[in-house]
N, C-alpha and C positions, 0 to 999 in steps of 0.2 A: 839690131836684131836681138841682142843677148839683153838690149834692156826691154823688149817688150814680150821678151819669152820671161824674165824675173819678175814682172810688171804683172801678166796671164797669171802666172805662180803664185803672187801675191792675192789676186783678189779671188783665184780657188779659193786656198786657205783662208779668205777672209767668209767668201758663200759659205765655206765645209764649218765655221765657229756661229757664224750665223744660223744656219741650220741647227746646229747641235744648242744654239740657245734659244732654242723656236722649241725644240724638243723636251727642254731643259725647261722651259717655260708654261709647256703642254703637261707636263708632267707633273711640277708642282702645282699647276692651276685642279688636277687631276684629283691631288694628293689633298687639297683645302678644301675642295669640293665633299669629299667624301669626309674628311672631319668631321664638314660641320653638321654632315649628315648623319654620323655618330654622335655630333655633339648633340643635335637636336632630339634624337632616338633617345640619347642617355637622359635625357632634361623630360622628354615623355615618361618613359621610365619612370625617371625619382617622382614625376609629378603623380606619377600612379600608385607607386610604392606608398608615396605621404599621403595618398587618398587610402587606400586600403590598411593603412597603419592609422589611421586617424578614424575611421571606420571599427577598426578593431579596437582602439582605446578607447572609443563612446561607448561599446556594447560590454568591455571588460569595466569600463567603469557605473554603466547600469545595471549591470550584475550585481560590482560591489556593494553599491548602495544599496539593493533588493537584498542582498543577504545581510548586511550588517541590521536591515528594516525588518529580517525574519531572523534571528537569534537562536530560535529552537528549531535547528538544524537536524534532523534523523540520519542514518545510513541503514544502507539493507540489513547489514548485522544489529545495528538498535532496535529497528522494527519487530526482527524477528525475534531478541531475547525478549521485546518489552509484551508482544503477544503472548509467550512461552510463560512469562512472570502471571500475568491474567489467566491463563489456562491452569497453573500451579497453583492459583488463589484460589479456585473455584474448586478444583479438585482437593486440598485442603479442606476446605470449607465445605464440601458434602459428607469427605470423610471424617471427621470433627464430630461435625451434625447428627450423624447418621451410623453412630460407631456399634449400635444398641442390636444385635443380630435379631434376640426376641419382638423389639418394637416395628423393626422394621421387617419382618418377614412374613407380618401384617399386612405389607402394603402388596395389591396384585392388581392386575391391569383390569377387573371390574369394578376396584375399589377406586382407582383412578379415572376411571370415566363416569363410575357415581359423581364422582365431584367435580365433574367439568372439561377432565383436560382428554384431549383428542390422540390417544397412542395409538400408535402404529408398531408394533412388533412380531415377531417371526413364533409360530404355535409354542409352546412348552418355556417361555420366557416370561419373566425373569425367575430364574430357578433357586437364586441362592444369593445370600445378604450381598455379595460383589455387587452381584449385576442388577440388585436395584440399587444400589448406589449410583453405578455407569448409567441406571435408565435415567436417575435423578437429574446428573449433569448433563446429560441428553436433554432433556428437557429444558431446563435451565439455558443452555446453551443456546437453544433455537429461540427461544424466547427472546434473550439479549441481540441475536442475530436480527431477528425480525423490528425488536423496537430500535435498535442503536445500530451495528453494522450494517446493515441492509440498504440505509439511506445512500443515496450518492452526498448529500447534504445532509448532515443531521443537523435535527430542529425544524424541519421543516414538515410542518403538523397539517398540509394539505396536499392531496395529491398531482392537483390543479397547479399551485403555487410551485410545486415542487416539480412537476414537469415545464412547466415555464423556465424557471431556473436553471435547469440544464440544457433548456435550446439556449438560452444567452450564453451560457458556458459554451457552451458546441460552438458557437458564432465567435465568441472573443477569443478560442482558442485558432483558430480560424484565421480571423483577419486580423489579430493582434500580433506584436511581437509577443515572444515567451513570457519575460519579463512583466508586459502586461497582463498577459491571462495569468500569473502567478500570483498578480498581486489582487487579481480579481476575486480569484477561489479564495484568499485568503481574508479577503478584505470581508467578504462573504459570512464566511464561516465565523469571523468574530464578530460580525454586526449579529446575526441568529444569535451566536452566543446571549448576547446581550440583551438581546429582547426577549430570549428567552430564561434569561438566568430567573427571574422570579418564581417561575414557575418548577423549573427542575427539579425541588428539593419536593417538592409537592409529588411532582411525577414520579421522582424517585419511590417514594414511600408506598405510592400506588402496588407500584414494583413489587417490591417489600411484600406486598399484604396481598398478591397475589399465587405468592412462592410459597407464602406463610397459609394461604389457604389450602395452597394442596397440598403441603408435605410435612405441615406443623407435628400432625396425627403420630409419623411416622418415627420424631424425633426426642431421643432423651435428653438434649440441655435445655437450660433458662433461653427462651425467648429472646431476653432482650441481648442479650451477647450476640445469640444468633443473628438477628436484624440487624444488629449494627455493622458484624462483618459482612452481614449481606452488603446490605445496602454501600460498604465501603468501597467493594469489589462491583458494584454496580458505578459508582462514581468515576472508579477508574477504567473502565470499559468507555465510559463517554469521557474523557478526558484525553485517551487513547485516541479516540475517532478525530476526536476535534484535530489532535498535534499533526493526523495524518492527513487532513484537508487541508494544513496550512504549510506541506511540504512542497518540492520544487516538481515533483511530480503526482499523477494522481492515485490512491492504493484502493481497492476494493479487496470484502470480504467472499468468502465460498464459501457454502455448506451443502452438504449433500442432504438426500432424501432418503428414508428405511427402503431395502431393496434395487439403490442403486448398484449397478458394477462398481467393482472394486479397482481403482486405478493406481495402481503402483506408485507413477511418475509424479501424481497430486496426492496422494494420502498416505498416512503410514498407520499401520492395523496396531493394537496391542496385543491380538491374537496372532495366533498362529497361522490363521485363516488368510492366506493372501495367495491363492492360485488364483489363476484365471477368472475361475468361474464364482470366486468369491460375490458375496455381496456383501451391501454397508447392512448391519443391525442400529449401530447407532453413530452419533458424529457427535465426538464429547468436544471437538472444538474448531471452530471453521479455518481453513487455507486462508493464506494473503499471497496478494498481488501486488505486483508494482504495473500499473501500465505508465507507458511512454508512448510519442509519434511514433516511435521502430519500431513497436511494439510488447508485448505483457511476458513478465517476469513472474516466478514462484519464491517468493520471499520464505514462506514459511508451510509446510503440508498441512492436510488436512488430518485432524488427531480421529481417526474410526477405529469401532469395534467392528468388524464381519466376521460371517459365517457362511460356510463352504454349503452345498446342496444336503451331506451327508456328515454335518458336525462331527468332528470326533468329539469322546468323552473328556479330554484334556481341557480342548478349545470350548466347549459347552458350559464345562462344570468349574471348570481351573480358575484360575484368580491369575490373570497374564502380570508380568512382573513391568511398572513403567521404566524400568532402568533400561531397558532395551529401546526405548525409545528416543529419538531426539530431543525430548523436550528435559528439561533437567528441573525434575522437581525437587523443589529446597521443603525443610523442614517448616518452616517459621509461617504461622499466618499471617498475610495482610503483608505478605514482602513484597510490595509493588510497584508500579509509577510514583512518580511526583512530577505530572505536569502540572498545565495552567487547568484551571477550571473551566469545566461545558455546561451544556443544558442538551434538551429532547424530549420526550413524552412517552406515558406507558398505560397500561391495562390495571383494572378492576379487582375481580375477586378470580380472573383466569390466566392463565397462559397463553392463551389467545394473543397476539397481535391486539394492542388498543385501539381503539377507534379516534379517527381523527378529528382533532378539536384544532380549532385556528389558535395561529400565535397572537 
């Protein structure tokens, strides 16, 4: 009996290690299972991680290449001092021109539309040598706006062609990567160049002898100094255009119209004049934009003169101080750009908008 009760005893303890390495068995079987389901998760993982890193070093390395292929790199701050420099140039260069109070207080808005040019101004204006100077670069200003900023593409001397051109923009920016349409607007911009560089120096002069036909009357220097700062200040305004079509995004010009409201948030006055109910008298130099897909930026205000419903005698007759303004004008004529060289097209014996001639 006592051996078959140690005997019983025995093969318990033998079922109870059995069991417990059935357990033991169940367990580790448990434990490798779910490894290798981490293993295989982590192997997904890395396989995803090196798709998306491999992903992201194609598109950082056709970046690279697109910027080191475009060289003349802008930022919002170069944009905006190199605008502010052509605004500086041009206001220089009327006050230069135009320094003579007797010769020019000759000049009045019958006398200007005697010879062609189409003014818009507010009754009892221009009253005093300032503010025909401001109407001059008024002038001046819309002019360059119309033939050179104005463009989405400058050089593009058809209006046909030139809306053509921006439905292919519209589409390449569209179904392209960035990088593509980047190099498209650019690639663009310097083929026009090129086909139209011949021409330029021609159009330029046009320019020239348009500016020279309205306001030569009004002016005490030598001529040819005059034109040549023109037209230098003309070169760079299309040089200007070109650098900003061959940036990583797209920038368009503003300019207001005589008698629009006066907006704080886009313009900044020289006058006094900036309540509410202001309006523009004149727009000595247009706003810049930066647009992007997120959306449009304000690079640089719009430079207006306005006037209130009920002018005061200050704001009317005053001589506004530019140091008050953002734009920081330097002493020196012709302190400007040094980009690459453009091309575009211009007008006759007017101010007018030229009429369009194919490239």
């Amino acid at each position: 009996m006592e051996r078959i009760s140690c005997f019983s005893q025995i093969m318990h303890s033998l079922k109870s290690k059995v069991e417990k390495l059935k357990l033991a068995k169940a367990s580790a079987e448990e434990k490798i299972r779910r490894q290798r389901e981490l293993l295989q998760q982590a192997r997904r993982e890395a396989s995803a991680a090196a798709d998306r890193h491999r992903y992201q070093l194609t598109a950082y390395t056709k970046r690279l290449n697109f910027l080191q292929s475009r060289p003349d790199n802008l930022n919002d701050e170069e944009c905006a001092q190199l605008t502010r420099q052509l605004c500086r140039h041009l206001d220089i260069w009327v006050k230069k021109n135009f320094s003579d109070a007797s010769i020019l207080n000759t000049m009045t808005v019958d006398s200007l539309h005697a010879s062609g040019l189409e003014v818009v101004v507010a009754t009892g204006y221009p009253q005093n040598a300032h503010q025909r100077r401001e109407l001059i670069q008024d002038l001046i200003t819309r002019y360059v706006h119309a033939v050179i900023f104005s463009h989405p593409i400058f050089g593009v001397c058809d209006d046909s062609l030139e809306k053509m051109l921006m439905t292919v923009n519209h589409e390449v920016m569209n179904l392209c990567a960035n990088h593509v349409w980047e190099h498209w607007r650019s690639a663009t911009s310097i083929a026009l160049e090129s086909l139209t560089k011949s021409t330029w120096q021609e159009w330029c002069q046009e320019m020239v002898g348009a500016v020279e036909n309205a306001f030569s009357q009004y002016s005490g220097t030598e001529s040819k100094s005059r034109t040549a700062h023109l037209q230098e200040f003309l070169q760079n305004c299309a040089k200007f255009k070109r650098r900003l079509e061959r940036q990583e995004h797209t920038y368009r010009f503003e300019s207001s119209d005589p008698g629009t409201a006066f907006i704080p948030e886009k313009m900044h006055s020289l006058t006094a004049e900036e309540s509410p109910d202001s309006t523009i008298l004149l727009s000595l130099w247009p706003s810049l934009w930066k647009d992007t897909k997120s959306g449009s930026r304000l690079i640089e205000h719009e430079l207006v003169w306005t006037i209130s419903p009920s002018p005061s005698s200050e704001a009317s007759d005053g001589d506004p101080k530019k140091e008050d303004c953002d734009f920081d004008y330097g002493e020196k004529e012709g302190e400007v750009i040094n980009p690459q060289e453009t091309s575009s097209k211009p007008a006759e014996d007017s101010l007018e908008p030229p009429s369009q001639h194919e490239t």
